[in-house]
C-alpha positions as CSV (number, residue, x, y, z in Angstrom):
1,X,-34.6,17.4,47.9
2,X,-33.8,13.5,47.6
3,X,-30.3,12.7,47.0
4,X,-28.3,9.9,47.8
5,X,-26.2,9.7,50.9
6,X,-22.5,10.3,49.5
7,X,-24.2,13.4,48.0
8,X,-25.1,15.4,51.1
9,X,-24.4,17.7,53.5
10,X,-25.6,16.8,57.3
11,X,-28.3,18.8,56.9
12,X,-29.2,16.9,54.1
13,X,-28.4,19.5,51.1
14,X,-25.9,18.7,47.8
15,X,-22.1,18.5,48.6
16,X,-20.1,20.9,46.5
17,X,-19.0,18.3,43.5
18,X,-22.7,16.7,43.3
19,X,-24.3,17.1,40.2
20,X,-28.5,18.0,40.5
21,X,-31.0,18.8,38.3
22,X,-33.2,21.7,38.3
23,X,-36.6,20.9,38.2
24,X,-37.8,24.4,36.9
25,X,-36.0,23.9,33.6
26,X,-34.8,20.0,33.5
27,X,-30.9,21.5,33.4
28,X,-27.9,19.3,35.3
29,X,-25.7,21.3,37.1
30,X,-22.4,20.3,39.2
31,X,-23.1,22.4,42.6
32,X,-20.5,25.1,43.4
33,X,-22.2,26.2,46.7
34,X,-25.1,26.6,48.9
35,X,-26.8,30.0,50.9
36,X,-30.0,30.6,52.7
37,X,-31.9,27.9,51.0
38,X,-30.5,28.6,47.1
39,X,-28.0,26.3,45.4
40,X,-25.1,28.0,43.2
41,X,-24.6,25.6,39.7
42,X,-22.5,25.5,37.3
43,X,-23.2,24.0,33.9
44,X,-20.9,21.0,33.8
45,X,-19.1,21.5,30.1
46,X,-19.1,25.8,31.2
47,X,-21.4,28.4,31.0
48,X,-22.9,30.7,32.6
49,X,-23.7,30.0,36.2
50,X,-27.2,30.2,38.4
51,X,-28.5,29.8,41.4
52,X,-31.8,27.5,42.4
53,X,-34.0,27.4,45.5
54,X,-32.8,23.8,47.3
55,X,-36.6,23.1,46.9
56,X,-36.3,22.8,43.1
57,X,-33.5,20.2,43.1
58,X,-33.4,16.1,42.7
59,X,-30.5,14.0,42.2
60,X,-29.0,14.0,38.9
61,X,-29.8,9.9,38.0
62,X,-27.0,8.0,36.6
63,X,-28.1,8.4,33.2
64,X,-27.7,12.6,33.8
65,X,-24.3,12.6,35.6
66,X,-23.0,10.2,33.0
67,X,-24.3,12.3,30.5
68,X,-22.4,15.5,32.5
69,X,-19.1,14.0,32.4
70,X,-18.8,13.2,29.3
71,X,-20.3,16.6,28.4
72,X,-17.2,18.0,31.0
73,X,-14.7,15.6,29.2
74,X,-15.8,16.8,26.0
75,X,-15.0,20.2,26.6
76,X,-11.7,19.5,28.4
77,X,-10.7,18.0,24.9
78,X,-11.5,20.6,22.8
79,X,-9.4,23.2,25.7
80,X,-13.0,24.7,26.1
81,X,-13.0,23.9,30.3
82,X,-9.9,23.7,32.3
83,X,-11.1,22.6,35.7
């Protein structure tokens, strides 16, 4: 997985925090936490939650996190997302 330096663990896996996107199904999520190779994600406005294998991530580009937040803000409006 590519992403960019501020968004990585040593080992070179997503931070908690970092939104990615899965490649199987083109979905952003904000990273919750990692195990044996799989990714845990959360859907950044809510949702349910899933897990993808670290080889099926990219980088969110700037165009998807921006896209994110102001899903996340969104949803913090309407009292849908507390976090």
């Amino acid at each position: 997985m590519t992403v960019s330096t501020d968004a990585q663990e040593a080992d070179g896996g997503p931070v908690n925090g970092a939104y990615v996107t899965d490649t199987r199904c083109g979905l952003v999520g904000e990273v919750i936490g990692r195990d044996a190779g799989f990714v845990r994600l959360r859907p950044p406005a809510g949702g349910a939650e899933w897990e993808c294998p670290e080889s099926a991530l990219r980088a969110a580009t700037a165009r998807e996190q921006l896209i994110a937040r102001n899903a996340l803000a969104n949803a913090r409006s309407r009292g849908d997302v507390c976090r």
